[in-house]
Legacy VTK file of the C-alpha trace (Angstrom):
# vtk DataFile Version 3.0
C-alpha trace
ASCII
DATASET POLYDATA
POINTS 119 float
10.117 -23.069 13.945
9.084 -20.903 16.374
9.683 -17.602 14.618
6.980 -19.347 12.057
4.869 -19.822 15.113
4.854 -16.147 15.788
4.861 -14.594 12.488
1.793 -16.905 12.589
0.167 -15.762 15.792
0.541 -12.136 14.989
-0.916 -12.384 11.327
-4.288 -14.340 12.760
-4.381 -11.352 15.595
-3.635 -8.396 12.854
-6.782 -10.253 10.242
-8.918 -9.968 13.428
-8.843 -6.458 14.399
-8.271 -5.221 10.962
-10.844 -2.186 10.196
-10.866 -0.218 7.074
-9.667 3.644 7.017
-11.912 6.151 6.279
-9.777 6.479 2.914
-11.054 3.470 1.758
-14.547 5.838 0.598
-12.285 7.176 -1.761
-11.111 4.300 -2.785
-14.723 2.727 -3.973
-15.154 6.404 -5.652
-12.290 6.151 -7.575
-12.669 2.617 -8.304
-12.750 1.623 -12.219
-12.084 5.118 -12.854
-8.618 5.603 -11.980
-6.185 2.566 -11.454
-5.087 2.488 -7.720
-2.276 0.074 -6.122
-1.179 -0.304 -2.672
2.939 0.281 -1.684
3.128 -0.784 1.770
6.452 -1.257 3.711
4.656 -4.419 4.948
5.322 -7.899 3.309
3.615 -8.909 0.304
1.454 -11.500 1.743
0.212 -9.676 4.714
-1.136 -7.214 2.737
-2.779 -9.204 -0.053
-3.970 -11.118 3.687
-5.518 -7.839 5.407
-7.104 -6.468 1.935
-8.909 -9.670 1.623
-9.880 -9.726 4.939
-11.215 -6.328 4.638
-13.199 -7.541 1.096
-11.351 -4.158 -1.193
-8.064 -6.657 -2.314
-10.123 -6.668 -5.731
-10.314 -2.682 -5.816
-6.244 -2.498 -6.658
-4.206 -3.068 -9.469
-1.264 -4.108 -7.692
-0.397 -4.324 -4.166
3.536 -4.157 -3.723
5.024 -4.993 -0.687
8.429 -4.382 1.120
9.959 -7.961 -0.469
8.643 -6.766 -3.772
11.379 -3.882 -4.675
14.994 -3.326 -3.537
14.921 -0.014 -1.888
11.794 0.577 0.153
10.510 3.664 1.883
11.987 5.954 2.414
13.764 4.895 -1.436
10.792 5.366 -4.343
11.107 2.206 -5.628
7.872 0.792 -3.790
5.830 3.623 -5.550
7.943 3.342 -9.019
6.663 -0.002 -9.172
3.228 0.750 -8.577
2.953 3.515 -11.158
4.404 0.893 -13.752
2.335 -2.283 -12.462
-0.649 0.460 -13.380
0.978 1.502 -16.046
0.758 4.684 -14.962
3.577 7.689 -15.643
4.746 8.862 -11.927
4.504 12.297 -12.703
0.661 11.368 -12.990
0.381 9.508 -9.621
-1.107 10.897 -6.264
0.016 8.758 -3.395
-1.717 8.842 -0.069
0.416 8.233 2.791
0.321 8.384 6.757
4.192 8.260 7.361
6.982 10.375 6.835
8.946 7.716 5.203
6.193 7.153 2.857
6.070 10.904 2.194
9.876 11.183 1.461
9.380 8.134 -1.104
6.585 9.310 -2.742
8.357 12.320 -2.979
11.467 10.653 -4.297
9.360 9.140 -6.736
8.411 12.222 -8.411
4.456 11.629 -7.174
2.104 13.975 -5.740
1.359 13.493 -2.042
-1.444 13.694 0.347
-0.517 13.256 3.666
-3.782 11.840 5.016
-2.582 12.310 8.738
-3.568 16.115 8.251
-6.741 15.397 6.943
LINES 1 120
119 0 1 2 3 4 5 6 7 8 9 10 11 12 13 14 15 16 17 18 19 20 21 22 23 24 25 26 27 28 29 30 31 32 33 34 35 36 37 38 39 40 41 42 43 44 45 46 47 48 49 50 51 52 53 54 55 56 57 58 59 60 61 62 63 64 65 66 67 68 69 70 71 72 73 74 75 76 77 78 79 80 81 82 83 84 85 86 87 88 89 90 91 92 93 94 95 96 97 98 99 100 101 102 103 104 105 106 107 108 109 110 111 112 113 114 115 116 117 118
């Protein structure tokens, strides 16, 4: 119960102070023109929670969380099942990432990477 209580506590604090990246320019850009998901080593449900807080949750395809695949970052299979919730060939995807473990999976994957922390 009280693990529920803080899982709880910390999601209402994270929706509060949740401010879109930069990136997220690109994202309305590309938007309709390119189909775009989210792999995020955070659970499902947060993220579904902090892209509706931030109004863009309708902007993806698919958001795919750590509970979603079996081997998450640094494994590929967060990104693998982006590019086929898109439908989407890896070879054809360009992730952006700001961690190395993302890097290493997207890399795994056989995807393109922009690491946006050298931007």
């Amino acid at each position: 119960m009280l693990a529920a209580e803080k899982t709880a506590a910390v999601k209402a604090i994270l929706l509060e102070n949740v401010r879109p990246l930069p990136l997220m320019e690109v994202v309305k850009a590309y938007h309709g023109k390119r189909p775009m998901a989210v792999g995020t080593g955070s659970e499902h449900s947060m993220a579904d929670a902090l892209l509706n807080q931030l109004g863009v949750r309708q902007l993806f395809t698919a958001v795919v969380g750590v509970d979603d695949v079996e081997r998450h970052k640094p494994g590929p299979d967060t990104f693998l099942r982006c590019a086929a919730l898109m439908g989407v060939d890896p070879a054809r995807c360009v992730v952006f990432e700001d961690a190395d473990f993302g890097v290493q999976a997207a890399k795994s994957a056989g995807m393109d990477v922009v690491d946006v922390r050298l931007l």
